[in-house]
ChimeraX commands (.cxc) that place a marker at each C-alpha (Angstrom):
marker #1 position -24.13,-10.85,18.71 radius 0.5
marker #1 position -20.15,-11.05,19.72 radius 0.5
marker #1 position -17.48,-8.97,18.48 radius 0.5
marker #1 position -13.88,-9.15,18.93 radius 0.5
marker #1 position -12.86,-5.95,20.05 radius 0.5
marker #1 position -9.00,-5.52,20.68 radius 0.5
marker #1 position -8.56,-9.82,20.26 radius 0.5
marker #1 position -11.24,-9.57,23.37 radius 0.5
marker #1 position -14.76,-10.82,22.39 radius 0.5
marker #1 position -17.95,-9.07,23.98 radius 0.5
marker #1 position -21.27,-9.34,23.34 radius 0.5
marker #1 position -23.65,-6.63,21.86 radius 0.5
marker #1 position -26.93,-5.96,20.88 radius 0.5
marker #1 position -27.65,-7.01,17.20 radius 0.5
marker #1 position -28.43,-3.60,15.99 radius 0.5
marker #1 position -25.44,-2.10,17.24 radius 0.5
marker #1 position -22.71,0.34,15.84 radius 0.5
marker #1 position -19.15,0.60,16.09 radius 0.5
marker #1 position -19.39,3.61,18.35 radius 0.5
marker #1 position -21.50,1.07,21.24 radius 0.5
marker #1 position -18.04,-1.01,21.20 radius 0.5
marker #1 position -15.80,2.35,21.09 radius 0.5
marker #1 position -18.20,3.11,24.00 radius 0.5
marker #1 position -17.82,-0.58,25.50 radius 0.5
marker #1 position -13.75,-0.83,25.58 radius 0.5
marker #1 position -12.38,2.57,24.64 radius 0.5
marker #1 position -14.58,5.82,24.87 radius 0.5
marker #1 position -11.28,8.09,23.93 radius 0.5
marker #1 position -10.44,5.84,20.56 radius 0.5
marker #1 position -9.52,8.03,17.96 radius 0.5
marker #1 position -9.72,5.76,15.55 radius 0.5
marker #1 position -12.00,2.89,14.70 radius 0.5
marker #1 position -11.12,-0.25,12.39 radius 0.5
marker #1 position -13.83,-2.06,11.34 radius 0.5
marker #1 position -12.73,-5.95,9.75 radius 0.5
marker #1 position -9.48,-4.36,8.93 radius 0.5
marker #1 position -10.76,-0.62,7.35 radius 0.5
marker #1 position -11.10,2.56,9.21 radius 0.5
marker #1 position -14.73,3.33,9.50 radius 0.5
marker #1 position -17.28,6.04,11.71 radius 0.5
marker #1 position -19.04,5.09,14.77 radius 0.5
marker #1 position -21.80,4.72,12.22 radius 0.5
marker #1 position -21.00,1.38,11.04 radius 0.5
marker #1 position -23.34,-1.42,11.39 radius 0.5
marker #1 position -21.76,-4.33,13.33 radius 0.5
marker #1 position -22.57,-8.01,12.65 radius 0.5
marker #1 position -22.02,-11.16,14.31 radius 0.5
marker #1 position -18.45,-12.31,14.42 radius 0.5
marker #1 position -16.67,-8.43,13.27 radius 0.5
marker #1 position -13.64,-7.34,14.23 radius 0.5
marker #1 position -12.91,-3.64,15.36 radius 0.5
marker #1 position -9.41,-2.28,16.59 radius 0.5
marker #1 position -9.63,0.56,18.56 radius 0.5
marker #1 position -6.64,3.10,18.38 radius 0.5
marker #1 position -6.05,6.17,20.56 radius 0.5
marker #1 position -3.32,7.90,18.96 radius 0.5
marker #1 position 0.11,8.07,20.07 radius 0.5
marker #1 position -0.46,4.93,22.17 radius 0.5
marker #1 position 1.70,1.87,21.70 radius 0.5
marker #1 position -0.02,-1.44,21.74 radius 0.5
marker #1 position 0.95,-3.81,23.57 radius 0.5
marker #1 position 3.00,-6.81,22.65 radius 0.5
marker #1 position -0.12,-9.03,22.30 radius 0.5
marker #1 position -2.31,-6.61,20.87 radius 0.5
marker #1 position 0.96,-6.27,18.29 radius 0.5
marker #1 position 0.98,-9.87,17.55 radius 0.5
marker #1 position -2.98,-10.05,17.29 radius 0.5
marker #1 position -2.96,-7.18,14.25 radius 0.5
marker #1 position 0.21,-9.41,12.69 radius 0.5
marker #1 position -1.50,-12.39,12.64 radius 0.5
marker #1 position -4.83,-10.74,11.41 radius 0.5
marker #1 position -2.78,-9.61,8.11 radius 0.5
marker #1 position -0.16,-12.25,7.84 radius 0.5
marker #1 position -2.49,-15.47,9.48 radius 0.5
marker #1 position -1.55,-17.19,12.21 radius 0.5
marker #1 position 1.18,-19.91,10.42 radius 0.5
marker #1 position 2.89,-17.51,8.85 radius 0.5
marker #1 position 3.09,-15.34,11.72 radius 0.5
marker #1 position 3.72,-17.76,14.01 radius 0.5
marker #1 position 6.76,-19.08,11.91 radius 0.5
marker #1 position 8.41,-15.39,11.43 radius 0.5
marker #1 position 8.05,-14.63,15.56 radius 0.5
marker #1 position 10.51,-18.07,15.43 radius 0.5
marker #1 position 12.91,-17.05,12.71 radius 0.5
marker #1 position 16.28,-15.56,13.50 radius 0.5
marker #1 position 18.13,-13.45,10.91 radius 0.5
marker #1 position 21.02,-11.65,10.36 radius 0.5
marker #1 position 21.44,-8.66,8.27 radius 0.5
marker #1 position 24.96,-7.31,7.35 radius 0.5
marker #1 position 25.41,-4.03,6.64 radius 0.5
marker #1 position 23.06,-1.35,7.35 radius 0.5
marker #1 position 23.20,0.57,4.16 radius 0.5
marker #1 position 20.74,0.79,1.21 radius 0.5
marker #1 position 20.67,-2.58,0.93 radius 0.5
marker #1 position 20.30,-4.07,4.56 radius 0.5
marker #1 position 18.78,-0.56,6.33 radius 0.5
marker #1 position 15.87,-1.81,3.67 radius 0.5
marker #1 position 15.86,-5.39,4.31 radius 0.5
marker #1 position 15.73,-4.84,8.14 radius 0.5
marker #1 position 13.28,-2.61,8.18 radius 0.5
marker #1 position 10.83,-5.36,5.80 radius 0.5
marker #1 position 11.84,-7.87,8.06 radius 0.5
marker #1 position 10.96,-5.91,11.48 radius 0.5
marker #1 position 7.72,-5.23,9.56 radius 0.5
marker #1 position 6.64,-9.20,8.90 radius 0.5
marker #1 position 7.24,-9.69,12.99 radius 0.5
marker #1 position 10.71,-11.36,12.67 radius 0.5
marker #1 position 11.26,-12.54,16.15 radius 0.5
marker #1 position 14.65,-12.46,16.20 radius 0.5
marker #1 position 16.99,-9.85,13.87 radius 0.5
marker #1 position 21.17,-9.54,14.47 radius 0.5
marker #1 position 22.19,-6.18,12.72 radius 0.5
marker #1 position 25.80,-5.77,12.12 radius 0.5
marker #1 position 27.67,-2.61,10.81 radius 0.5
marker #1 position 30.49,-0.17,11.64 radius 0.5
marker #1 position 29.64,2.96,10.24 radius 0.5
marker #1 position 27.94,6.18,10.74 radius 0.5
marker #1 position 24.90,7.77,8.40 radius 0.5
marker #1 position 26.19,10.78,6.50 radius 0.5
marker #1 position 24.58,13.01,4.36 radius 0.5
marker #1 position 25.10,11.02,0.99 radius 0.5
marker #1 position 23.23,7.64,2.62 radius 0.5
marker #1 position 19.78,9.69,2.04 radius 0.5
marker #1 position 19.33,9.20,-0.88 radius 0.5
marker #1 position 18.63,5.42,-0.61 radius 0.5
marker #1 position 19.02,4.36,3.13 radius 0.5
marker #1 position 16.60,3.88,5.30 radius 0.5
marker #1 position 17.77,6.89,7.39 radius 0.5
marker #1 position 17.07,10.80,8.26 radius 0.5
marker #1 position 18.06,14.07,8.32 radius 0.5
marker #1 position 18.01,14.15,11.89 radius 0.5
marker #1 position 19.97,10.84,12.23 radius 0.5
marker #1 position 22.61,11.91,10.50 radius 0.5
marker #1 position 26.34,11.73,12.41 radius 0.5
marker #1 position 24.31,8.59,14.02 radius 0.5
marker #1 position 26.10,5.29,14.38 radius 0.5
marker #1 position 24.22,3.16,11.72 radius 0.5
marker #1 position 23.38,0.39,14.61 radius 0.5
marker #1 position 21.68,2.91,16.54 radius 0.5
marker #1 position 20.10,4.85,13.81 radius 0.5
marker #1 position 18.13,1.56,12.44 radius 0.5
marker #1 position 17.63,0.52,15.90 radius 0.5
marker #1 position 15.49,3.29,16.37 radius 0.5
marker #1 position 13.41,3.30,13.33 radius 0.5
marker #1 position 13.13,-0.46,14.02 radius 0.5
marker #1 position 11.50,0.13,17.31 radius 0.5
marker #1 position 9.61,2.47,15.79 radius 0.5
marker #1 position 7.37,-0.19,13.76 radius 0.5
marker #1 position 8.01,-3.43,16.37 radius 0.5
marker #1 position 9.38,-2.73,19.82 radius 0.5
marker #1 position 8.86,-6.48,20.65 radius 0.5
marker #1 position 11.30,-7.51,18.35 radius 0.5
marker #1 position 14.79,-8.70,20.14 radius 0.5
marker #1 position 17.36,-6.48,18.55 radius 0.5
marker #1 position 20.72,-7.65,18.59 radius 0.5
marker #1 position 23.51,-4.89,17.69 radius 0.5
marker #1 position 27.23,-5.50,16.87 radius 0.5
marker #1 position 28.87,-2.14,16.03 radius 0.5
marker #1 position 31.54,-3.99,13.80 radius 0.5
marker #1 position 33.63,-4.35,11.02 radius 0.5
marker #1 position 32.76,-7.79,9.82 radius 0.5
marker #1 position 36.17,-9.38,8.15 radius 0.5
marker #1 position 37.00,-13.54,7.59 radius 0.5
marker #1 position 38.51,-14.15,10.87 radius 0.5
marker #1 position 35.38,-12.90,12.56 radius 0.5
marker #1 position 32.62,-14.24,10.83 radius 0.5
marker #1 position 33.11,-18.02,12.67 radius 0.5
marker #1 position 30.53,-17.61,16.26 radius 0.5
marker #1 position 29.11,-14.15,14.88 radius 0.5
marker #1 position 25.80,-15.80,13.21 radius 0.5
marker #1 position 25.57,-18.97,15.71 radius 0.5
marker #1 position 21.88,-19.43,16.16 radius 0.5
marker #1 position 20.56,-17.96,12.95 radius 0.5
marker #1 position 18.45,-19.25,10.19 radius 0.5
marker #1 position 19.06,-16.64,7.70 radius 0.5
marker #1 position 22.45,-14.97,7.12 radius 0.5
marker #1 position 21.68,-11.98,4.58 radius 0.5
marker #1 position 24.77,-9.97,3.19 radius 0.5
marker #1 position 24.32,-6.35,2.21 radius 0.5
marker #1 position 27.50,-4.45,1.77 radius 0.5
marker #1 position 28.74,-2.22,-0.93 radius 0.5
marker #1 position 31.83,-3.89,-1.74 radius 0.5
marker #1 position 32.59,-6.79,-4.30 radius 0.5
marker #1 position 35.29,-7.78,-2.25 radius 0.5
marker #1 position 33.84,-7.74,0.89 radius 0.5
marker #1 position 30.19,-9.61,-0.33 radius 0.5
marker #1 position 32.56,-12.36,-1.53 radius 0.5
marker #1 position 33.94,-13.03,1.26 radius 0.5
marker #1 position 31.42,-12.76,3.97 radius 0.5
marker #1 position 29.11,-14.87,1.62 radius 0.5
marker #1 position 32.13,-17.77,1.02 radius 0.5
marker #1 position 33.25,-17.64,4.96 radius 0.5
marker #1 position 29.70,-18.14,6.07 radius 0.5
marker #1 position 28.81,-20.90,3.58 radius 0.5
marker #1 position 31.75,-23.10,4.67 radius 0.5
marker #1 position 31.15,-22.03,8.85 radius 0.5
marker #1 position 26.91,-22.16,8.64 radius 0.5
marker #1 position 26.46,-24.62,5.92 radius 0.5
marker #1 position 23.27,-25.39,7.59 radius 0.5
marker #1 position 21.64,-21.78,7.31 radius 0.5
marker #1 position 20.52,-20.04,4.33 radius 0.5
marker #1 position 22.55,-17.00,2.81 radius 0.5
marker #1 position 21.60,-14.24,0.65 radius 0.5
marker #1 position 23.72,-11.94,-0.96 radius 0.5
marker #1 position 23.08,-9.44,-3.89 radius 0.5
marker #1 position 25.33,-8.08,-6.56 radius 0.5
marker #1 position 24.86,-6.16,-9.24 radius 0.5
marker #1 position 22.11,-2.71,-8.35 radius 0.5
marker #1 position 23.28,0.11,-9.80 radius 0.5
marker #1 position 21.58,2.62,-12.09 radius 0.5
marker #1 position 18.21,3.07,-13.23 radius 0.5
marker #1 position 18.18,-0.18,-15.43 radius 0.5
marker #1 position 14.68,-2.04,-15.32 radius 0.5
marker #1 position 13.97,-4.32,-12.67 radius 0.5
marker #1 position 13.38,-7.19,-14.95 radius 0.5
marker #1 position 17.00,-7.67,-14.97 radius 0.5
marker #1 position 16.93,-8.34,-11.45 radius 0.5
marker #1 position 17.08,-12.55,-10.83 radius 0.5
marker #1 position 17.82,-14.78,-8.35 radius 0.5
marker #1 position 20.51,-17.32,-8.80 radius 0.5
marker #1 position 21.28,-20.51,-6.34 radius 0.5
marker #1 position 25.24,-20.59,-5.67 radius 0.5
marker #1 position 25.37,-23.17,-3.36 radius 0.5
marker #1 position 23.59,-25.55,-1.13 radius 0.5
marker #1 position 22.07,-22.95,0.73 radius 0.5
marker #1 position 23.06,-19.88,-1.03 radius 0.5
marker #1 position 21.18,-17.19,-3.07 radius 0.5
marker #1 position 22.25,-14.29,-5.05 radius 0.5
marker #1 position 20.29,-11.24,-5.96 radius 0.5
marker #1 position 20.56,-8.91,-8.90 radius 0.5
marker #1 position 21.70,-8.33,-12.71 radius 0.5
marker #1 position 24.87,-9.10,-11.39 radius 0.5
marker #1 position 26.83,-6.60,-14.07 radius 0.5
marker #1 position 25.63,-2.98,-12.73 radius 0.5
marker #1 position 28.65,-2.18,-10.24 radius 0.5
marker #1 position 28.25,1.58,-9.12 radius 0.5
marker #1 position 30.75,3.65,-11.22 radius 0.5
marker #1 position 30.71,7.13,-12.25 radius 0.5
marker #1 position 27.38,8.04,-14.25 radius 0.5
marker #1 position 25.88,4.96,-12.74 radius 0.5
marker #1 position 25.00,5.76,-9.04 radius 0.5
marker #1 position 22.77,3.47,-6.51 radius 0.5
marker #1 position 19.50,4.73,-6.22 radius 0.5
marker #1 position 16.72,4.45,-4.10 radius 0.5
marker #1 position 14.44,3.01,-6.77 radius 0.5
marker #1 position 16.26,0.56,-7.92 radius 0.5
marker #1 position 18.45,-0.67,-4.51 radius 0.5
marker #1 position 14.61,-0.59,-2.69 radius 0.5
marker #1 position 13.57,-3.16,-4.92 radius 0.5
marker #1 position 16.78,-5.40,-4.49 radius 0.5
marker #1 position 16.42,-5.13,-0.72 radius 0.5
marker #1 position 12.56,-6.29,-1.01 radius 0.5
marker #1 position 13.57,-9.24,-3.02 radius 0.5
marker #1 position 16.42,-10.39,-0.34 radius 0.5
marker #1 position 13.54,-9.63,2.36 radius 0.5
marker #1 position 11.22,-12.17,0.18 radius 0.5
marker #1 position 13.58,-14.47,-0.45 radius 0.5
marker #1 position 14.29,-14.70,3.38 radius 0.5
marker #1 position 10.63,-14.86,4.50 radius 0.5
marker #1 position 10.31,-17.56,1.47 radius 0.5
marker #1 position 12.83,-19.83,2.85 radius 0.5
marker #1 position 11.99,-19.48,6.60 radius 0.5
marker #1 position 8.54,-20.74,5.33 radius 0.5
marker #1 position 9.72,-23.62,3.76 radius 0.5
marker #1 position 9.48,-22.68,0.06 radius 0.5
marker #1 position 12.37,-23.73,-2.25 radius 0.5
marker #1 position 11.82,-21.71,-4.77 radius 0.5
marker #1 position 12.92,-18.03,-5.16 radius 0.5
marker link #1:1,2 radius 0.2
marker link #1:2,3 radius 0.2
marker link #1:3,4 radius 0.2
marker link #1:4,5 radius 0.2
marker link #1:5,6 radius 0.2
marker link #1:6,7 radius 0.2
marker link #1:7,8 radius 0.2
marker link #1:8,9 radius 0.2
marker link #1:9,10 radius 0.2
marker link #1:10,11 radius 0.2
marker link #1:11,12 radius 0.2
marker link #1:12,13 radius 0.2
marker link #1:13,14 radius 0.2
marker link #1:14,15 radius 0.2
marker link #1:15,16 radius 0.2
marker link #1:16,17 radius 0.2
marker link #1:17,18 radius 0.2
marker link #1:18,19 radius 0.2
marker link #1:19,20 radius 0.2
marker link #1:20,21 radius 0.2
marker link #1:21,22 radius 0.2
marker link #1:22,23 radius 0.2
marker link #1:23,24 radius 0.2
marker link #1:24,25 radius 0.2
marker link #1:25,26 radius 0.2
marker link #1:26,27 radius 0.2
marker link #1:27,28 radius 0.2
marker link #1:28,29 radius 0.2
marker link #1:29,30 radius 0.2
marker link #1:30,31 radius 0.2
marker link #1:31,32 radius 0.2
marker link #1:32,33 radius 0.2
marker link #1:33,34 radius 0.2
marker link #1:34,35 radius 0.2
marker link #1:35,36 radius 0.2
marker link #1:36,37 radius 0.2
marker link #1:37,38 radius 0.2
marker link #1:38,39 radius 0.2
marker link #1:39,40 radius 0.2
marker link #1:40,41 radius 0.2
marker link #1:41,42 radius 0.2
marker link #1:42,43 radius 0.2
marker link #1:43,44 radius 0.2
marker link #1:44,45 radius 0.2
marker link #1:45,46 radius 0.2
marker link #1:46,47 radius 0.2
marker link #1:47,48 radius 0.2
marker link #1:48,49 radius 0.2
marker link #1:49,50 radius 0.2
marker link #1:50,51 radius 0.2
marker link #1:51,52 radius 0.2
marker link #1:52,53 radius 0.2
marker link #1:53,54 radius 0.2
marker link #1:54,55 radius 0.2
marker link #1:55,56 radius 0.2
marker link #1:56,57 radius 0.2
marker link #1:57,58 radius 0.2
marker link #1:58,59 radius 0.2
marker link #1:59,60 radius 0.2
marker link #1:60,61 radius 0.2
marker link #1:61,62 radius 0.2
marker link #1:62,63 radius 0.2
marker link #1:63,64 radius 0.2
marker link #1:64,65 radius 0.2
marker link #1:65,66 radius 0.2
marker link #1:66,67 radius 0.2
marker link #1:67,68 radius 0.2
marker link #1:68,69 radius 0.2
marker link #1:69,70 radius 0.2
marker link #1:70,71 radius 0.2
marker link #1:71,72 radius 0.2
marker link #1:72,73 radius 0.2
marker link #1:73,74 radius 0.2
marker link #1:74,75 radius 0.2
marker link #1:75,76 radius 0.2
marker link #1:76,77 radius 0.2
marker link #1:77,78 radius 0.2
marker link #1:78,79 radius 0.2
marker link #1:79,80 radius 0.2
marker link #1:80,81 radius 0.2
marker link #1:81,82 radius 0.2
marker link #1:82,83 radius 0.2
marker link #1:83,84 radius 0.2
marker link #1:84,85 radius 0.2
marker link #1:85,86 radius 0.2
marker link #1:86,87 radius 0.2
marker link #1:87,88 radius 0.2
marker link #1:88,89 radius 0.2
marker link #1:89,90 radius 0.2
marker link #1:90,91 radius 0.2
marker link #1:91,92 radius 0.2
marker link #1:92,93 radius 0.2
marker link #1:93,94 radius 0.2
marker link #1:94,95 radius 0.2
marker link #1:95,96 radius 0.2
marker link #1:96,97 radius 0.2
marker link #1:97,98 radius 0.2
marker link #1:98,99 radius 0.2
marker link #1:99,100 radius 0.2
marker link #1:100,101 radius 0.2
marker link #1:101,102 radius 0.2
marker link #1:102,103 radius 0.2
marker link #1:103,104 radius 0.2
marker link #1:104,105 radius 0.2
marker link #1:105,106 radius 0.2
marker link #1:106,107 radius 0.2
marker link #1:107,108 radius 0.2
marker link #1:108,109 radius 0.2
marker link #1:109,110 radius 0.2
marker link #1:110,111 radius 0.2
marker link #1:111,112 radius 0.2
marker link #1:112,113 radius 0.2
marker link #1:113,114 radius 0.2
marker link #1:114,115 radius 0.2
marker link #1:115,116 radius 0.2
marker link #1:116,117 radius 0.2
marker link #1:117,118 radius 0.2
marker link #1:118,119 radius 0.2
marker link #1:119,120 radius 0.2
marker link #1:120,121 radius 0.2
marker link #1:121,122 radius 0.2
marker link #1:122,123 radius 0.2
marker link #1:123,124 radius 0.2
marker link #1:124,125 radius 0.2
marker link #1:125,126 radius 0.2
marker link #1:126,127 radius 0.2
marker link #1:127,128 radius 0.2
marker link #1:128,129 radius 0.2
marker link #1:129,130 radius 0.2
marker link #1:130,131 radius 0.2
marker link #1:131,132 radius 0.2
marker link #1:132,133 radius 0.2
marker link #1:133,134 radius 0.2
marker link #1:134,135 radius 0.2
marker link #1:135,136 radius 0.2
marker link #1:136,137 radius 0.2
marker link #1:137,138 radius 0.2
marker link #1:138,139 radius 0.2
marker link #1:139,140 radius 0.2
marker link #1:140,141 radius 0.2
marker link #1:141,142 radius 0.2
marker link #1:142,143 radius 0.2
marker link #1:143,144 radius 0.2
marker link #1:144,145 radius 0.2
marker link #1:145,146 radius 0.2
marker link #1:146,147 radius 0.2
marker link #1:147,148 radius 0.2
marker link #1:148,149 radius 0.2
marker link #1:149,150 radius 0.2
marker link #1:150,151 radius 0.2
marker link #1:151,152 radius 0.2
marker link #1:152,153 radius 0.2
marker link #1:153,154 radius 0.2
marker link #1:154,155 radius 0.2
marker link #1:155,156 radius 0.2
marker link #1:156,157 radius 0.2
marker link #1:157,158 radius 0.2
marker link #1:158,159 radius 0.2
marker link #1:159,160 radius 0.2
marker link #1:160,161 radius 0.2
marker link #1:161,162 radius 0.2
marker link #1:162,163 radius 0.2
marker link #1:163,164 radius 0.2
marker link #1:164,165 radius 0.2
marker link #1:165,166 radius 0.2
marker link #1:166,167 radius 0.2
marker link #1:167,168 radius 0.2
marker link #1:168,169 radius 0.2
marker link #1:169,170 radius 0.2
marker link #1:170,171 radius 0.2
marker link #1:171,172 radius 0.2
marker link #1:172,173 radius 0.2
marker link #1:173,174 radius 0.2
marker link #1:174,175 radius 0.2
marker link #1:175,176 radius 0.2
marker link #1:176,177 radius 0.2
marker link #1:177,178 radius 0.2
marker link #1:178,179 radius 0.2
marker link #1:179,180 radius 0.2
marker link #1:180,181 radius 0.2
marker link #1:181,182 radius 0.2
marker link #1:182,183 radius 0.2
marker link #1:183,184 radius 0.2
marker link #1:184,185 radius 0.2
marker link #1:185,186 radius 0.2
marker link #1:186,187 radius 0.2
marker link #1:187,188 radius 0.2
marker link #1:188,189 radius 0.2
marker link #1:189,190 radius 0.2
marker link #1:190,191 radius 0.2
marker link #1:191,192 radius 0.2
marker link #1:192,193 radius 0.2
marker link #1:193,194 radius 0.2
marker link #1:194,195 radius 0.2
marker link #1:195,196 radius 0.2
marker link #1:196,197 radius 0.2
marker link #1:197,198 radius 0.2
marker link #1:198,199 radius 0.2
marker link #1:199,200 radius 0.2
marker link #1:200,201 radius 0.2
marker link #1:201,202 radius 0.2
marker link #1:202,203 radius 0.2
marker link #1:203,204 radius 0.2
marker link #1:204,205 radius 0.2
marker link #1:205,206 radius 0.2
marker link #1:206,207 radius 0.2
marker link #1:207,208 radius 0.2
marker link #1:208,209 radius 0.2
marker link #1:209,210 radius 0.2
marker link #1:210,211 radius 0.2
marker link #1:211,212 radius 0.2
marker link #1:212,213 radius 0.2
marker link #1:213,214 radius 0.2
marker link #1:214,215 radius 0.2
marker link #1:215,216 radius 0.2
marker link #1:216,217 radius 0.2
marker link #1:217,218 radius 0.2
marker link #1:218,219 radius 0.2
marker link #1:219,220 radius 0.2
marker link #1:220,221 radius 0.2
marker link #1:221,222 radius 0.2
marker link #1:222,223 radius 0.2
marker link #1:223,224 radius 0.2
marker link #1:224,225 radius 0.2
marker link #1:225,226 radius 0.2
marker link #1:226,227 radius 0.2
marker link #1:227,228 radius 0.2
marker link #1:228,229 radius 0.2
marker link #1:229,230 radius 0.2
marker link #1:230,231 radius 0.2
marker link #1:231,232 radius 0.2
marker link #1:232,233 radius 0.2
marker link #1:233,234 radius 0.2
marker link #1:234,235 radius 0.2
marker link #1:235,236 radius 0.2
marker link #1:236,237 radius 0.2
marker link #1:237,238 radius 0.2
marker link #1:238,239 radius 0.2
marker link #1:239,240 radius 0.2
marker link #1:240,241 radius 0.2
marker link #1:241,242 radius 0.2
marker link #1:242,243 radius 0.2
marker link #1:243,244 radius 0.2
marker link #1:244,245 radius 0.2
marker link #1:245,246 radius 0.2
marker link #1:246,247 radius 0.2
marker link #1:247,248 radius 0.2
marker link #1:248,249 radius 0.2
marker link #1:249,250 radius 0.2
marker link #1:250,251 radius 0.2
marker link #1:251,252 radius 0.2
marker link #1:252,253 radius 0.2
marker link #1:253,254 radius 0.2
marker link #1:254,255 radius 0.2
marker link #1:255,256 radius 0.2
marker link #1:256,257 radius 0.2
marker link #1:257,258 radius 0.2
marker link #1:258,259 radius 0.2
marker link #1:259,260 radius 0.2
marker link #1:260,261 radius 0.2
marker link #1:261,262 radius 0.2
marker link #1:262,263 radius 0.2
marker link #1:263,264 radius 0.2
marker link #1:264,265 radius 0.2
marker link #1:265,266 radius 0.2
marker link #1:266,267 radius 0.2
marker link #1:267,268 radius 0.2
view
């Protein structure tokens, strides 16, 4: 019968176990995936299976990467998202989030923009640790991001993102996603980029604070090409902090959206 064993197909005989293909390709595996679920060596094999083999602490390579992405996602989608270029600005509860969703779906292309540094209050919400902190926030998501897709091009601007600067800063990008803290500051990078990149699509979110329900959470159209995430009332104020629970699920629906639109969809 053939398997594929690490995207490679070999042939076996047709009473044989996932340990004869550990044996086959990788005696030292230390872990065996059988059609997508750990099993034993035990497992009965049949014509056209799949097995990954995994020796732990080794880093696949970037096809064998790409083979286990398009084994969960399929190959369209996957195929599409290695394509896709997207920017994410600000690194904070918000866009630390988003980046690391988007580095997760195989985005082939992310630009991650932000100026500051991870302190000891970002933990309770940002995608960032203990050990990081004092880290520049480009470099500190830079390394968790290589940490789930090294293949990934990474482009980093350590910068402070105002309206004279946002003109050349997103050429080439499909998705512009903003992710800052400040009311101002989402206005304007969300205005600016509409009217210089009225061809890509832009997300912004407003509204995230507190524990309210995420029912309130919706996505409104503002524009041609532009989206807006949130309850859009729940500004962080005293007794009304951003939390992890809440901000989390905001950043997974700007992720969504993003993959969503890349795919073609038109609705939110």
């Amino acid at each position: 019968m053939k398997v594929l064993i690490n995207d490679n197909e070999y042939f076996l005989a047709d009473d044989a176990l996932s340990g004869a293909g550990a044996d086959l390709v990788k005696p030292d595996a230390d872990v065996i995936i059988h059609n997508g679920f750990i099993a034993g060596r035990q497992s009965p094999l049949k014509d056209g299976d799949t097995l990954y083999l995994i020796k732990r602490g080794e880093i696949p390579t970037h096809e064998e990467m790409q083979n286990l992405i398009y084994s969960r996602h399929t190959p369209k989608i996957a195929d599409r998202m290695a394509k896709a270029r997207i920017a994410v600005c600000g690194l904070g509860g918000l866009g630390s989030n988003i980046a690391l969703n988007l580095a997760r779906m195989g985005v082939g292309y992310l630009r991650l923009i932000d100026f500051d540094v991870v302190e000891p209050s970002n933990l309770n919400r940002q995608q960032y640790f203990v050990d990081q902190l004092g880290m520049k926030k480009t470099d500190a998501t830079l390394q968790n991001l290589k940490r789930v897709n090294p293949y990934i091009e990474y482009d980093i601007h350590d910068l402070y993102i105002t309206k004279d600067n946002v003109k050349g800063l997103f050429d080439g990008c499909d998705v512009i996603i903003e992710a800052f803290d400040s009311a101002v500051n989402k206005a304007m990078l969300i205005s600016t980029a509409a009217n210089a990149y009225p061809d890509s699509f832009i997300i912004g979110a407003s509204g995230l604070a507190g524990l309210g329900s995420f029912k309130e959470f919706r996505v409104v159209k503002a524009g041609k090409n532009v989206h807006i995430v949130g309850d859009f009332t729940s500004e962080a104020a005293v007794g009304r902090g951003l939390m992890a629970t809440r901000v989390v699920i905001a950043a997974g629906i700007q992720a969504n959206l993003a993959v969503r639109l890349i795919l073609g969809e038109t609705e939110a």
